[in-house]
C-alpha positions in Angstrom: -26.8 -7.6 -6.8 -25.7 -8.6 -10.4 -22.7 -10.7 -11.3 -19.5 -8.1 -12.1 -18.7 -9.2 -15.6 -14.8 -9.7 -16.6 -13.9 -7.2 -19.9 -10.9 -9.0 -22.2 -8.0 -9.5 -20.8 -5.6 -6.8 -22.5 -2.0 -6.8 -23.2 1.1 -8.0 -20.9 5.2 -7.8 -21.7 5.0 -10.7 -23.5 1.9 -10.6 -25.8 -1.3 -10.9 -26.1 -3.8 -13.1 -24.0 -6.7 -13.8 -25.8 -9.2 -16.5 -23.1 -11.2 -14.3 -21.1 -12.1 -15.9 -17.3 -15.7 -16.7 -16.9 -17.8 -14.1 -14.6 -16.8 -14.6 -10.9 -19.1 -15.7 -8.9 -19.2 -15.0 -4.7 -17.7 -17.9 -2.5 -16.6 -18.0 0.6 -12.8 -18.1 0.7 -10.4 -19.7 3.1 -6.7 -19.1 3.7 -3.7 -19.0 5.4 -3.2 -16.6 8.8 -2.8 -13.5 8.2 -2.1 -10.7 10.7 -3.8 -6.7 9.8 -1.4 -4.4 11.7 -0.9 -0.8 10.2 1.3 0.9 12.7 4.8 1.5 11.6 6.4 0.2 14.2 9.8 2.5 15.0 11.7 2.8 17.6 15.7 3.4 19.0 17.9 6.6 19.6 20.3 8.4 17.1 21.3 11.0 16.0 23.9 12.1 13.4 24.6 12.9 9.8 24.8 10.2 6.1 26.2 10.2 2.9 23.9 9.1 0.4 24.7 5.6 -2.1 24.0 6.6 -6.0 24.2 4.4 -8.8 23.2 3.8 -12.3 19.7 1.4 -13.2 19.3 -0.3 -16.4 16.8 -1.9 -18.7 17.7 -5.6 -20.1 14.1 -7.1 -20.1 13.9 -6.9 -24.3 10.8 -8.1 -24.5 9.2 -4.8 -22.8 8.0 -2.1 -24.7 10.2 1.2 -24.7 7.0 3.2 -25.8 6.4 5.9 -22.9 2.6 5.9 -21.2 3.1 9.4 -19.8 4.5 12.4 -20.7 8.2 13.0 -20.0 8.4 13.6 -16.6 9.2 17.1 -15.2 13.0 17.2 -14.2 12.3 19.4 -10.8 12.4 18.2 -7.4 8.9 16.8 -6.5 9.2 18.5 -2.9 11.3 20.8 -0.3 10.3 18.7 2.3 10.2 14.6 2.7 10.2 12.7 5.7 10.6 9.3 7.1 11.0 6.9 9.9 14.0 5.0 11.2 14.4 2.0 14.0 17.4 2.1 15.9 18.3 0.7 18.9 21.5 2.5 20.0 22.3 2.6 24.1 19.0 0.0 24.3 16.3 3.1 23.7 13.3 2.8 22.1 12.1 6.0 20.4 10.7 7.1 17.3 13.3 9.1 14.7 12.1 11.3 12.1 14.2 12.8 9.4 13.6 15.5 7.0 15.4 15.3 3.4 14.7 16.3 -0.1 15.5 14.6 -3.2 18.6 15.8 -5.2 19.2 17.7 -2.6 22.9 18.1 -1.5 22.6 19.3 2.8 22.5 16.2 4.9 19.6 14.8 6.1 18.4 16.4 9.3 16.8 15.3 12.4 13.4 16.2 13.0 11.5 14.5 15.9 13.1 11.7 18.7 9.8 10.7 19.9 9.6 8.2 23.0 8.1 5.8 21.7 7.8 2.1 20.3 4.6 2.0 18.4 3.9 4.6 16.4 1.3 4.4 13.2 0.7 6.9 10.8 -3.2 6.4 10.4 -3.5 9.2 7.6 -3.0 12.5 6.4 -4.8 15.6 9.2 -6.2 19.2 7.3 -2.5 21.2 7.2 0.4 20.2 5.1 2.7 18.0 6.8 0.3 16.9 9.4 -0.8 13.5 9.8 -3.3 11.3 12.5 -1.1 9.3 14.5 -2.0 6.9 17.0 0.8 5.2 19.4 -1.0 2.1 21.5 -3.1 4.7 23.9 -6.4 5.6 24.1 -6.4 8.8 22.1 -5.6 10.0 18.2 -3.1 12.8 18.1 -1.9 14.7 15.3 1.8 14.9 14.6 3.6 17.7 12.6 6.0 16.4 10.7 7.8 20.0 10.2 8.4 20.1 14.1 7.4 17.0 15.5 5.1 18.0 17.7 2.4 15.9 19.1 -1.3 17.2 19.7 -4.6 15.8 21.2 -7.2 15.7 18.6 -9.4 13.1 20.8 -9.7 10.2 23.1 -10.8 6.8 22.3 -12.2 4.6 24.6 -9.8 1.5 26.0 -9.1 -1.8 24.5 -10.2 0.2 20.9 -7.6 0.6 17.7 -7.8 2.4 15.0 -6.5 1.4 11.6 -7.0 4.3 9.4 -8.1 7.4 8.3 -9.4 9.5 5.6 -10.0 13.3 5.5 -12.6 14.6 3.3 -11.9 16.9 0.0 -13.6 19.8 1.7 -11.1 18.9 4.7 -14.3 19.1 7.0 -14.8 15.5 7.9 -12.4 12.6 9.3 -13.7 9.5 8.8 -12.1 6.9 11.1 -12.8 3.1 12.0 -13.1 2.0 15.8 -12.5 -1.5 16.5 -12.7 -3.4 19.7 -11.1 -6.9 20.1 -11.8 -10.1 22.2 -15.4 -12.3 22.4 -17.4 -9.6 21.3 -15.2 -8.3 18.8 -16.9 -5.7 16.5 -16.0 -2.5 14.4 -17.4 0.5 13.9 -17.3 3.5 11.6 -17.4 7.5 12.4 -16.8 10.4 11.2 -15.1 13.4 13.1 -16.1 16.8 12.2 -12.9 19.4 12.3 -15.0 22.4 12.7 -17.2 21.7 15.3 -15.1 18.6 16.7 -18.2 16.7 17.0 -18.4 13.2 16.2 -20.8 10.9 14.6 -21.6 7.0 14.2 -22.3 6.4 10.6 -22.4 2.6 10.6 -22.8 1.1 14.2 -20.9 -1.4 15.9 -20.5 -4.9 13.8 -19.6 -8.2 14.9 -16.6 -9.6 13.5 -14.0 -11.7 13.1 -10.9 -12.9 15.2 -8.6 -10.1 14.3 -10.7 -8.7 11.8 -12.0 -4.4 11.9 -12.8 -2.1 9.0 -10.2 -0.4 7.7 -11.0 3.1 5.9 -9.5 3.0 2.0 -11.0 6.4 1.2 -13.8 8.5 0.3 -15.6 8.5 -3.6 -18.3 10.1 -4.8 -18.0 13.4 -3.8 -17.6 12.5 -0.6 -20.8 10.8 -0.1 -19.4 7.3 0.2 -16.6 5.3 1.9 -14.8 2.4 0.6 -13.9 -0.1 3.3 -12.1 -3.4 3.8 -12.8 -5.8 6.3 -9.8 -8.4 6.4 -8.7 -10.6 8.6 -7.6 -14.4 9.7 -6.7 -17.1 12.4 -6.2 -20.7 13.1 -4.7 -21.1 9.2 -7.9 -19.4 7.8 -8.1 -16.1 6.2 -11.0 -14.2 5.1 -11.9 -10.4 3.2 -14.3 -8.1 2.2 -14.6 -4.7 0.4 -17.9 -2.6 1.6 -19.2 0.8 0.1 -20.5 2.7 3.1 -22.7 5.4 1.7 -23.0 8.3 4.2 -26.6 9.3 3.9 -28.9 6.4 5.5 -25.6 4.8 6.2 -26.3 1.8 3.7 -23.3 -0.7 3.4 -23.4 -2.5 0.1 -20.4 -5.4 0.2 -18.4 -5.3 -3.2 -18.2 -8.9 -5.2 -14.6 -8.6 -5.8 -13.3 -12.4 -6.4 -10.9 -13.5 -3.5 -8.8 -16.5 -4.5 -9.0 -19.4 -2.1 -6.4 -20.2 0.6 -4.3 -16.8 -0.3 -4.2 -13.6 1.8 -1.3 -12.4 -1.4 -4.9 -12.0 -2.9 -7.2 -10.6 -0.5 -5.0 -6.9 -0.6 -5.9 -4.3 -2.3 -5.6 -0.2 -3.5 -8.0 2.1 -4.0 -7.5 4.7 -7.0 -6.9 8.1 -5.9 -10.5 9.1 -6.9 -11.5 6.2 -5.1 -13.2 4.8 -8.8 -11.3 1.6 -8.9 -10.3 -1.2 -6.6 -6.8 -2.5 -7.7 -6.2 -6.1 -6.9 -4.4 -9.3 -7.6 -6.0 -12.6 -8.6 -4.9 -16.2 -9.4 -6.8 -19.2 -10.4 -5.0 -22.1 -8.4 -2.1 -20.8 -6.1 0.6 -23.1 -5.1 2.5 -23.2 -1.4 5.2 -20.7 -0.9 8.3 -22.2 -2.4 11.5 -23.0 0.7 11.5 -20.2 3.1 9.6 -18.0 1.0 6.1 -16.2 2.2 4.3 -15.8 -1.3 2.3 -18.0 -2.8 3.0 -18.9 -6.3 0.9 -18.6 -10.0 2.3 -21.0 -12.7 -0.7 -19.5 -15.1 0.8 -15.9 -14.0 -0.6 -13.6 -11.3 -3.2 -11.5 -12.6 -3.9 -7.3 -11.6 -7.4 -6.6 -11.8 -9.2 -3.7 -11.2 -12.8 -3.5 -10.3 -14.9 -0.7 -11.2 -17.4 0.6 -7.8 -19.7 2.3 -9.7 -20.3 0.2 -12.8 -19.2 -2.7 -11.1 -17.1 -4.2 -14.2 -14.1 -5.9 -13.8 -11.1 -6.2 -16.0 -7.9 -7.8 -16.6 -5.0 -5.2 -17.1 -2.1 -7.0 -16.5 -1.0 -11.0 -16.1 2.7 -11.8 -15.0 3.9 -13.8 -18.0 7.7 -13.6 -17.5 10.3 -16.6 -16.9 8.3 -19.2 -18.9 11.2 -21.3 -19.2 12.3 -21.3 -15.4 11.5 -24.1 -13.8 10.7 -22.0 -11.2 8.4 -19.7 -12.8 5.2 -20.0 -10.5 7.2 -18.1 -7.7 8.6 -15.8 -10.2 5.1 -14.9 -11.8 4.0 -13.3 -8.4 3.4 -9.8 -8.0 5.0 -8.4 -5.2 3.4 -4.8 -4.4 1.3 -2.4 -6.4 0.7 1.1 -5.7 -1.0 3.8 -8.2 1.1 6.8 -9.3 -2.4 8.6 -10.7 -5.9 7.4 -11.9 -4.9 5.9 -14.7 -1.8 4.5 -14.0 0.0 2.4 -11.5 3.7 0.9 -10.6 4.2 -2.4 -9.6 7.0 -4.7 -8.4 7.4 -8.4 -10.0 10.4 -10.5 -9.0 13.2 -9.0 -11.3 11.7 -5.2 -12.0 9.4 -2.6 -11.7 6.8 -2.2 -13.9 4.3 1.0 -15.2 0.8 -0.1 -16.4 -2.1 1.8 -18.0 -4.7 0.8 -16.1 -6.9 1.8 -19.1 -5.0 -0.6 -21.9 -4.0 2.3 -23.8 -0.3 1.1 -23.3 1.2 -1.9 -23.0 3.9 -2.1 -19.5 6.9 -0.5 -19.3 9.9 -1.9 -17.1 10.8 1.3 -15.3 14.1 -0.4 -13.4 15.6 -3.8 -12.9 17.3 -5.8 -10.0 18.1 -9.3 -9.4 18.4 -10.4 -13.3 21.2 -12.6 -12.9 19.1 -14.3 -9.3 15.9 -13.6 -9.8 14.6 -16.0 -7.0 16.9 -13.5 -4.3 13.6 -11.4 -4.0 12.3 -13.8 -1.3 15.4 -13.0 0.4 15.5 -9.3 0.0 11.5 -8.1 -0.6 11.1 -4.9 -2.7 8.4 -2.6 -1.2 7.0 0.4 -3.4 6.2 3.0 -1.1 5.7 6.2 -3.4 5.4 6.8 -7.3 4.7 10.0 -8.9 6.0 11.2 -13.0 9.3 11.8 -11.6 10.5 9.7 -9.3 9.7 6.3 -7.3 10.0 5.5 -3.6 11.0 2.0 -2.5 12.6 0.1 0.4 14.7 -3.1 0.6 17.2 -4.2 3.0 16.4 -2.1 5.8 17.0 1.2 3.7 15.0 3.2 1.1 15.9 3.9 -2.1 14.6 6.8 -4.8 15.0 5.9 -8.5 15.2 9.3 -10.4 13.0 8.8 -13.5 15.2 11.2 -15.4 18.4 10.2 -15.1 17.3 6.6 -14.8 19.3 6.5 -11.0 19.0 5.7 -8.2 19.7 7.0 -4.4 19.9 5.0 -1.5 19.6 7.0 2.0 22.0 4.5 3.8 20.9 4.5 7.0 22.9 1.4 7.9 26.0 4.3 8.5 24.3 5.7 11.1 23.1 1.9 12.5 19.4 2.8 11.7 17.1 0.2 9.7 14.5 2.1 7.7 10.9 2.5 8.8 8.9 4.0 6.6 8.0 7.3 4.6 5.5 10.0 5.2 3.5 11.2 2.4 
């Protein structure tokens, strides 16, 4: 396999970088523990109505371009029909809430599903709208409708097996799935479940692997002929990653040379592009220990977002945190927090202090889309910012046990407050 070559580096908020990296070259990588588990854990019992918390989001970052990389976003309500996830612990249950609400909507949230349960993961989106693979710590995948909350079989799994996610084809015929069993003889394996004929069939047999390590289906690409997979995982103060191409037809695995920095897992994670074209994913030369109580690693030279390209197998630099050069805590601060993609060519991302919109193309330079934490910028480590959702009109994101939509428009944003109620927030379905 050849070398992936590194394109220039292009533009960040603060100017120009002009050195482009050398090529990376394949080592093995070592790290700090890291634990892969995808199930949203929720649990408690509640019911009962919330206001919502509204208030205004500025820019003050001057050094960020005000030039747009999108059209203007469309001012309508992006959907009838969002759910999410709550914990609450009310009367010492355990169970599973799920609300329905809508954005800019005025009716109070409502309760959808109390589901008696304390480990619940949403594995993927199943064939009908608002249905989604779920699997709760038994031996079987169901799938749960999120406009009812009912629960049905789709198929058992044998004990002492998890599964960490799925991804339906574009035909909405096939379900590909990863089947991992844990302990000695630890291995993985890859399948795919046909929703026509419900029969199944091994596409890449059972692997050894690591302590705590399993594949994890990303998505499909190529027409759905081929599967991007990750394969990360970590013990004993090591971590270690991979990113596989599983084509479907001779089932030939091909394992991706995507650099992985050493003694990181920030930098072993992740996205795949909705057309499952590019692999999003940070990078940093020489990471330093998380600073006090912290949990990320640090990048005095600025944390870098790369993507690499599966078919042509280039890499590039589109974005390198730059900010806070005169803080003396500026390694922390030049972390990137999460990334997510909005569309194929762009994506959102969280840095200590803002929210960013890249062009993952160069044709723009980034955008600060909202700001928090200007006068404190080191409280992120106390209060992490987690993009959930992005689309042209509005962005999903949690922090402090609540979620939070920022209206692109009107440049607000909405809390859901589910502290009122004594929830903490879960997560969202889409």
């Amino acid at each position: 396999m050849d070398s992936p070559q590194i394109k220039t580096i292009t533009s960040s908020p603060t100017g120009q970088l002009s050195q482009t990296p050398p090529p990376l070259q394949p080592k093995k990588r070592y790290g700090l523990l890291i634990a892969l588990t995808l199930l949203l854990i929720v649990g408690g019992a509640a019911v009962g109505w919330f206001g919502h918390q509204e208030f205004n989001s500025t820019v003050l970052d001057s050094n960020l371009t005000t030039q747009p990389l999108v059209a203007k976003p469309k001012p309508e309500v992006i959907s009838e029909n969002l759910y999410y996830f709550v914990n609450s612990f009310k009367n010492e249950l355990n169970r599973a809430m799920l609300y329905r609400t809508s954005v800019g909507g005025t009716e109070p949230d409502q309760l959808v599903a109390s589901l008696d349960s304390s480990n619940l993961g949403i594995l993927g989106s199943y064939a009908d709208p608002d249905t989604y693979v779920v699997y709760r710590g038994e031996p079987k995948l169901e799938i749960f409708d999120a406009k009812t909350g009912e629960l049905e079989l789709l198929f058992d799994i044998p004990v002492a097996s998890t599964v960490r996610k799925v991804a339906l084809s574009s035909d909405k015929k096939l379900l590909a799935y990863s089947l991992t069993t844990e302990g000695e003889d630890a291995s993985s394996e890859v399948i795919l479940y046909n929703l026509e004929t419900k029969e199944q069939k091994v596409i890449l047999a059972a692997t050894p692997v690591g302590l705590y390590q399993g594949f994890s289906i990303e998505g499909w690409r190529n027409t759905d002929k081929q599967l991007v997979l990750s394969n990360l995982g970590g013990d004993a103060g090591q971590t270690w990653g991979e990113i596989s191409l599983l084509t479907i037809e001779g089932s030939v695995v091909e394992k991706l040379e995507v650099a992985r920095e050493a003694q990181a897992m920030d930098f072993l994670r992740g996205s795949l592009s909705p057309n499952g074209d590019l692999w999003l994913y940070q990078h940093c030369e020489q990471s330093t220990e998380p600073a006090g109580d912290g949990f990320l690693r640090g990048c005095p030279e600025g944390t870098e977002l790369r993507t690499y390209n599966i078919a042509t197998k280039q890499i590039k630099t589109v974005y390198r945190n730059l900010r806070y050069e005169d803080n003396t805590d500026k390694a922390i601060l030049r972390t990137v927090m999460t990334m997510l993609w909005q569309d194929d060519k762009t994506v959102v991302v969280a840095v200590p202090g803002t929210a960013l919109l890249l062009s993952v193309d160069g044709s723009a330079q980034a955008q600060e889309l909202f700001s928090y934490d200007r006068t404190n910028p080191q409280n992120f480590q106390n209060s992490y910012l987690q993009l959930s959702h992005a689309d042209e009109s509005h962005i999903f994101y949690t922090r402090n046990e609540d979620a939070f939509i920022y209206d692109r428009n009107s440049k607000k944003t909405t809390g859901l407050n589910v502290s009122s109620r004594d929830e903490s927030f879960s997560s969202w379905i889409f």
